[in-house]
N, C-alpha and C positions, 0 to 999 in steps of 0.2 A: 504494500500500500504506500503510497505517497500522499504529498499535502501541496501546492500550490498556490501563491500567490502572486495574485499581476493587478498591474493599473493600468490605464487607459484613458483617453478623452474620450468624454459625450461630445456627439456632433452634433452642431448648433442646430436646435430646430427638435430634436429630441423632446419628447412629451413624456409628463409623469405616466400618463397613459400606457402608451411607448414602455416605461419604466415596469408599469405594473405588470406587463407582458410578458417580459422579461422573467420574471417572478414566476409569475402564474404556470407558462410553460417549465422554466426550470426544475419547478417542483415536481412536477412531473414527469419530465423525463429523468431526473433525476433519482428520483424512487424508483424508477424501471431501472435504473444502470446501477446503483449499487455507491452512488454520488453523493457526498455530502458539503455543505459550507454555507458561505453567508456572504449577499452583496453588499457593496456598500456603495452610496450611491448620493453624490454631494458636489458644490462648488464647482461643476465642470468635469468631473470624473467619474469613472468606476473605479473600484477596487476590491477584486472577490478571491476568496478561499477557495479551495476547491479540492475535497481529500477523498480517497477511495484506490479502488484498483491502478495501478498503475498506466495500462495498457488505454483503459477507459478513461482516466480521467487526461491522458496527454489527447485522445479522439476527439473528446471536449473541447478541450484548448484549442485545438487544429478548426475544429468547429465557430467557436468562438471568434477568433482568429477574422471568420468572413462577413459577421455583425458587422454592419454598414451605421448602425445604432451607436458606433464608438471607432476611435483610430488609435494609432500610435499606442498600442497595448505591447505592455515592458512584462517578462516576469521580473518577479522582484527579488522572491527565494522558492526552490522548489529541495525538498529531501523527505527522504524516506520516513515514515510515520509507522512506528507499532499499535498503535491505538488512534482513533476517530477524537478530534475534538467537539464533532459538530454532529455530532448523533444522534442528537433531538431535531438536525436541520436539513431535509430536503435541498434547502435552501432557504434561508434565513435573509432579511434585509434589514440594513442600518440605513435612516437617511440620513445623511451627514454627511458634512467634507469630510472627507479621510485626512487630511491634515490636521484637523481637530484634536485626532489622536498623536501623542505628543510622539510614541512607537513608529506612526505611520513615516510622520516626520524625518526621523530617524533612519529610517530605513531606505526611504528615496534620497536625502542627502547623500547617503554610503550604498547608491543601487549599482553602482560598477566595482565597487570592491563584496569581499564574502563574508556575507552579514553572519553576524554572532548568534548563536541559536537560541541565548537565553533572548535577546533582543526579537526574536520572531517567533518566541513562544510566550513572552509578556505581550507583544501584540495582540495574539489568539486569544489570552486570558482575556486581553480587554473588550474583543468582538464580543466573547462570549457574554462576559457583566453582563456590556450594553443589552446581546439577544435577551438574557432572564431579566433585567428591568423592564426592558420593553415588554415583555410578556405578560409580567405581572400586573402591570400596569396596564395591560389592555384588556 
C-alpha cells in the first residue's frame, strides 16, 4: 500500500458545483477500488491524499493527471504506508486553502528537496482533526 500527496491549480472558472463532483464521484469510485483520503480544496488549489493499493492508487493519479478541472499538479510526497490513515474516508473534503495548514506550508517550501516523514505525517494528523471536527460538527 502507498499514500500520496499532490497539489494542483483550480482552473479559473471552476464551480463549487464542479467541486462537489468531484467528491460525489470520488467517493464512489473510490469505495469500488479499495481508495482512501481526503481533498482539500481552497484559495486557488487542490491538494488530496490519496492511500490504498499501490498499482490502483498510481491508475488514479494517471487519471487525475487528465482533470481539465485543475493544472500544474506537483506530487509533493508519495511512500509506502503499512496502515490507512483515512479509513473512515472514501474521500473526505476540507474547504480550505491548504496553506492554512502551517505542514502544508512546509512542505511546498521544501517540495524539491525529500520531505521529512514526521513532517508529512503531522500533516495527515492535521487532515485528519480537521475531517473528525468537521464531522462532529455536522
Amino acid at each position: 500500500m502507498i499514500r500520496l500527496l499532490y497539489v494542483s491549480q483550480v482552473t479559473p472558472g471552476t464551480s463549487e458545483e464542479q467541486v462537489r463532483d468531484i467528491l460525489k464521484v470520488s467517493q464512489k469510485s473510490n469505495a469500488a477500488s479499495g481508495i482512501t483520503g481526503v481533498l482539500l480544496h481552497g484559495g486557488g488549489m487542490f491538494m488530496q491524499v490519496l492511500e490504498g493499493p499501490e498499482h490502483t492508487v498510481l491508475r488514479k493519479y494517471v487519471k487525475i493527471l487528465d482533470d481539465k478541472r485543475h493544472d500544474d499538479c506537483r506530487i509533493i510526497h508519495i511512500s509506502p504506508a503499512e496502515q490507512r490513515m483515512f479509513d473512515k474516508w472514501s474521500m473526505g473534503i476540507i474547504n480550505s486553502d491548504p496553506l492554512q495548514f502551517q505542514h502544508v506550508r512546509e512542505l511546498k517550501a521544501h517540495r524539491l528537496e525529500a520531505v521529512q516523514a514526521k513532517v508529512f505525517s503531522a500533516l495527515l494528523y492535521d487532515f485528519i482533526n480537521t475531517l473528525n471536527t468537521n464531522k462532529s460538527a455536522a
